[in-house]
N, C-alpha and C positions, 0 to 999 in steps of 0.2 A: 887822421881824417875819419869822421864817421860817417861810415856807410850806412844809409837808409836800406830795409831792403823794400825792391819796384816789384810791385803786381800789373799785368798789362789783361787782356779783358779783350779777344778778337773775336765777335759776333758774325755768323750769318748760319745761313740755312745748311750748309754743304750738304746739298743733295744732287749728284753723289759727293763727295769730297775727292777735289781733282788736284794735278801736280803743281799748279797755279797756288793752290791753296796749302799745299805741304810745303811750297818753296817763301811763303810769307810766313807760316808757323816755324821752320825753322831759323829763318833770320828774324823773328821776334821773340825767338825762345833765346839767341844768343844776346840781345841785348836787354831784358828783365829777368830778375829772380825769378820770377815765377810767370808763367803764362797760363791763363783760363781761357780755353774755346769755349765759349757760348752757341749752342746749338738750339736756333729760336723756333719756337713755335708758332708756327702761322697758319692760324685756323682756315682761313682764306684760301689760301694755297693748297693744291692736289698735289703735295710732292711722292717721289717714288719709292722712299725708306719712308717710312717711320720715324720719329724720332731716336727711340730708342733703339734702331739699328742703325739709324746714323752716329750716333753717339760709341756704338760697339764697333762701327768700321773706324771712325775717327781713330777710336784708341788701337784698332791693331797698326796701323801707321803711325802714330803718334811716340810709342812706346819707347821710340831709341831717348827718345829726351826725358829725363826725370823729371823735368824741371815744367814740365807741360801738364795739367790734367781737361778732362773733356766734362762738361755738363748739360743740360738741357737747360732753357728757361722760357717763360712766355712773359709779356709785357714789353714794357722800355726796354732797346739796348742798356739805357743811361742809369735805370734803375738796376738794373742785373750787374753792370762796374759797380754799381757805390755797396750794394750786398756781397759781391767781393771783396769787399775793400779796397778796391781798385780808386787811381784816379786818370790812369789812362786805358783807352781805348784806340784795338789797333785796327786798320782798316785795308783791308788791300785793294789796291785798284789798278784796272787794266787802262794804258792810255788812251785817252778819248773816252773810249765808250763808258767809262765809270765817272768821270771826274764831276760833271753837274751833278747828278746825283747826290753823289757824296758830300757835294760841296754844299748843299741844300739840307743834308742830312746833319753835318758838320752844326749848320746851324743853326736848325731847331734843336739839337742837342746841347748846343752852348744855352739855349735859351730854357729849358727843361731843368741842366746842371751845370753854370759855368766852372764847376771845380773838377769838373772830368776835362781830361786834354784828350784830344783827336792826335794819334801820328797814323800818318797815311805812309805804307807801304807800296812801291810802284813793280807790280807783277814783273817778275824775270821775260825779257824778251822771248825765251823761247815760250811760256805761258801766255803772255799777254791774249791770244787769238783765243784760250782756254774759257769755256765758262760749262755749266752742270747743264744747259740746254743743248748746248752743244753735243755733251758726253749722251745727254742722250735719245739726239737724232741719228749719230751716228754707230750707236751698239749691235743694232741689227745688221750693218755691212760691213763689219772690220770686224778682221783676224784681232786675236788675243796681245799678235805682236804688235800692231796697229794701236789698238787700245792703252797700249804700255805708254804711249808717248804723250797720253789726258791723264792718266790715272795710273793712280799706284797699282802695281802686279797683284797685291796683296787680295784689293778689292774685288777685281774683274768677275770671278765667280757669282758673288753675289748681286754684282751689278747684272751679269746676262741673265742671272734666275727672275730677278725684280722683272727684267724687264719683259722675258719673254712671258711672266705670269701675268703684268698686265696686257701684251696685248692677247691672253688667251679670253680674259675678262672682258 
């Protein structure tokens, strides 16, 4: 049998990157050779890292997996797969609250590249409630052990410096 080796291509913002988002990296790091996080750039957006600290928290959780690396990118998801060499795109989603969306996004990306394939990963129930707005409306009122249950241990530091630097700003 020959094995092709699969590159997959899992795009968003992770600002912060929460256990939502490490529990779909690690079940699409076990099913492709390789996995690419795309960490997009969106001018538009006020987020709370930088890119380039997002991409440096990414990788210290990311790091148990070889088989993962993290990048930054700006433009199409659909173009940042195909300069991977990718021809899939992983997607994760919370139920309900993602699914039009996506399912909207799914489709103008078929229409931009139909040779990219969308697999949609469905958030672990104990994440599903998980999103980075969430992480952070609630950083200012919860203990560290509180926080372990959105977000990796790993991060927490950096997440409360961000946060209390914005609101000293």
């Amino acid at each position: 049998m020959n094995h092709k080796p699969s590159i997959a291509v899992y795009t968003g913002s992770f600002d912060p990157v929460t256990l939502g988002h490490l529990n779909v990296i690690e079940r699409a790091a076990s099913l492709f050779d390789e996995l690419i996080i795309g960490v997009g750039i969106n001018t538009e957006k006020r987020p709370l890292f930088s890119p380039t600290q997002r991409v440096e928290l990414l990788q210290l959780v990311v790091d148990r997996w070889p088989n993962v690396r993290v990048e930054t990118f700006d433009g199409l998801a659909v173009q940042f797969v195909r300069q991977c060499g990718a021809r899939v795109m992983v997607r994760g989603v919370r139920p309900l609250t993602d699914i039009a969306a996506e399912f909207t996004m799914l489709m103008a990306n078929r229409q931009l590249d139909p040779q990219i394939e969308t697999v949609f990963l469905m958030a672990d129930e104990h994440y599903a409630h998980v999103s980075s707005s969430l992480i952070k409306q609630i950083v200012p009122l919860s203990t560290d052990g509180m926080l372990e249950r959105f977000v990796p241990k790993a991060i927490i530091p950096a997440l409360r410096k961000q946060i209390a630097r914005q609101t000293a700003s």
